[in-house]
N, C-alpha and C positions, 0 to 999 in steps of 0.2 A: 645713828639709830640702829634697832637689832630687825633684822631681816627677817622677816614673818616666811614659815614654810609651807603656809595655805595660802590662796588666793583671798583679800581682802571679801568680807563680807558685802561691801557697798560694792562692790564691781560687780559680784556676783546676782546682789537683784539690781543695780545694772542694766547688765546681759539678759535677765529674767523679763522685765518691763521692756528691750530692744525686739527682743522675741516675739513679745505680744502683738508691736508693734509694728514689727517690720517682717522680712523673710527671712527666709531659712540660712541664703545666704549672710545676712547681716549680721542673723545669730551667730554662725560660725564666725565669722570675724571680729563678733565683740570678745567670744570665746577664747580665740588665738590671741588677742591682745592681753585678755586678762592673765593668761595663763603665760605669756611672755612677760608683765610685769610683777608677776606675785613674788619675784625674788628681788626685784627694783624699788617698790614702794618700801614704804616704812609701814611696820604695824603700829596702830594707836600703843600707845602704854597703859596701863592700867590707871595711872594716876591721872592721865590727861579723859578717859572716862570717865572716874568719878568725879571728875573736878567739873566736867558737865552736867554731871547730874548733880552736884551739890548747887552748882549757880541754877537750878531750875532748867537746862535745856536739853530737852533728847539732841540723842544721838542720831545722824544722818541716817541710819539703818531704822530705825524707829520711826522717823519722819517717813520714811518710805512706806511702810507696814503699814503704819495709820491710814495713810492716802492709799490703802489697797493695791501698790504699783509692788511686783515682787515680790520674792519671798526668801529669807532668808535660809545658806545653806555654811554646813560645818567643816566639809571635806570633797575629795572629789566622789568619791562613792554615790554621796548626795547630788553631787552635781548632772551623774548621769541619773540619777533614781526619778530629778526635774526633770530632765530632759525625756527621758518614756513617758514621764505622765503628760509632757506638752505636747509629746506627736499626738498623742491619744486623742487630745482634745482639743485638738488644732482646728481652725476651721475647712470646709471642706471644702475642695478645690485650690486651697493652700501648698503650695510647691507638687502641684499633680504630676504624675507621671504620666509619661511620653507616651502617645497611643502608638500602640504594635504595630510593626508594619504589616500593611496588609501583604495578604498570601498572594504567590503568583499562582494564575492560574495553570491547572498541567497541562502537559503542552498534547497536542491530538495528535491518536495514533497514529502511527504512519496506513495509509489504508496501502491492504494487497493491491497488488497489479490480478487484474479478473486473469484466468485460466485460460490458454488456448483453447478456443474452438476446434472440437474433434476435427479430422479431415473429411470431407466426405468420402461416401462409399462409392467402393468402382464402380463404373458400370456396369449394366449386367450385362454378357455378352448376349449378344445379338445371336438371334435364332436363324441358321442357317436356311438358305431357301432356294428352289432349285435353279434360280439366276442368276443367284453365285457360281454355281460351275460354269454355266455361260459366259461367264465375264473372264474367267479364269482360264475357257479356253484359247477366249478371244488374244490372251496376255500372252501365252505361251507358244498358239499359235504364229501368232508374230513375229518373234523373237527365236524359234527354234525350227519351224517346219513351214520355211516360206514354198511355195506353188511350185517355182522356179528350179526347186533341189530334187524337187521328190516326186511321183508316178503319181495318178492317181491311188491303184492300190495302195499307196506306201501311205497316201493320206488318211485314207477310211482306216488305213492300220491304226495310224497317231488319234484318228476320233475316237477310237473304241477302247484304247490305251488310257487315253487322259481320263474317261470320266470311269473307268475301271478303278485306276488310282488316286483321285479326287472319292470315290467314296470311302474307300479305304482310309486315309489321309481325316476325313472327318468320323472316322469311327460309325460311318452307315451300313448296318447290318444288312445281309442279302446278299448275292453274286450279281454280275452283271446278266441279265437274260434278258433277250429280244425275241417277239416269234419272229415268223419269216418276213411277213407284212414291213415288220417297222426296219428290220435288217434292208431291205427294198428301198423303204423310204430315205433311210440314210446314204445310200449307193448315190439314191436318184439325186439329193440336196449338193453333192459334192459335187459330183459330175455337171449337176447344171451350174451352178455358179459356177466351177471352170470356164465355160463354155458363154455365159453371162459377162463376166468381169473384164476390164480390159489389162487390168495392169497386174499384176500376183498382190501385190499391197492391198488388194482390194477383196479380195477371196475371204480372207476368214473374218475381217468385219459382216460380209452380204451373209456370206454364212451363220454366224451365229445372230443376227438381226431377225431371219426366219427362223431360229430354231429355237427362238423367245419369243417370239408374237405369239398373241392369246386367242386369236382369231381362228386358227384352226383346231378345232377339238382332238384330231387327228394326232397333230403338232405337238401337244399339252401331253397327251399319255404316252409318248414317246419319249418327251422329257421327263417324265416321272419313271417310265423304264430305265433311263438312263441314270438319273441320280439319285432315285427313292425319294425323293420329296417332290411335293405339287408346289406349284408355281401360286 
């Protein structure tokens, strides 16, 4: 028999009525079938159709048409021209497509690291006051002009010395000035606790202990003579 170069008509609604019928998959694969045997089968002859139609019988393709299954097609051109117009009309939810994936969500900022906190502020120096030089006698006293080395004069020297150069040292404007009164009073402090104290170690603590008490009024402006500041 001669080898038909189209795909047989009857496969083709076939394929058309499998479609209706089945999925999309099925479609394809009646598809692929047909179109693997359109060079295997035989084409009818012309003679063996009319000879059907002279005995009274349609043809298989005809029989199909009548029962509304299929439709028949002439080439492949038409075969796809079915095929668009069956997506179109395909029912809905019929080979649906895959829902999207969903999105990730973005990922959160990195948050900063908060700022160092400023450092705080120096302190503010402390206001000098005049029992600071007392304390500072008391330090130097000790350690540089024990009882034992030195005369009394040599002592009253170093009293009158220190708090001379302690205000200088803090930038306290004025000279050192005593009247005679308080020049007296100082002779007198030294000389007594000399004369008081048993051990020398013990002289310029007694001494500047009285020369910081607040009890004598006396006391108090003589310390302001000496350092420019009140107590």
């Amino acid at each position: 028999p001669r080898l038909s170069p189209q795909p047989p008509p009857l496969l083709i609604m076939v394929a058309v009525a499998k479609c209706r019928l089945g999925s999309c998959q099925s479609l394809l694969r009646v598809l692929a079938l047909c179109l693997a045997l359109q060079w295997a089968l035989p084409r009818p002859s012309t003679d063996f159709v009319m000879g059907a139609r002279a005995l009274g019988r349609p043809s298989p393709s005809s029989a199909l048409l009548r029962r509304g299954i299929g439709a028949e097609v002439s080439d492949d051109s038409d075969i796809r021209n079915k095929l668009k117009e069956w997506k179109k009309t395909r029912p809905a939810g019929f080979d649906a497509a895959a829902p999207a994936p969903a999105k990730k969500a973005p990922a959160p900022a990195a948050k900063k690291a908060p700022a160092p906190a400023p450092p705080p502020p120096p302190p503010a120096p402390r206001q000098l006051e005049a029992i600071d030089a007392v304390t500072d006698l008391l330090e130097r006293g000790q350690q540089d002009a024990s009882p034992d080395n030195l005369t009394p004069q040599q002592l009253i020297m170093v009293f009158f010395a220190h708090f001379s150069g302690w205000r200088q040292r803090n930038g306290i404007p004025g000279e050192l000035e005593l009247d005679t009164k308080q020049k007296q009073m100082v002779i007198l402090m030294i000389q007594s606790n000399l004369n008081l104290v048993n051990s020398a170690k013990d002289f310029w603590p007694q001494l500047c202990a009285e020369l910081g008490s607040n009890r004598d009024p006396e006391v108090r402006q003589l310390l302001f003579a000496l350092t420019g500041l009140y107590q």
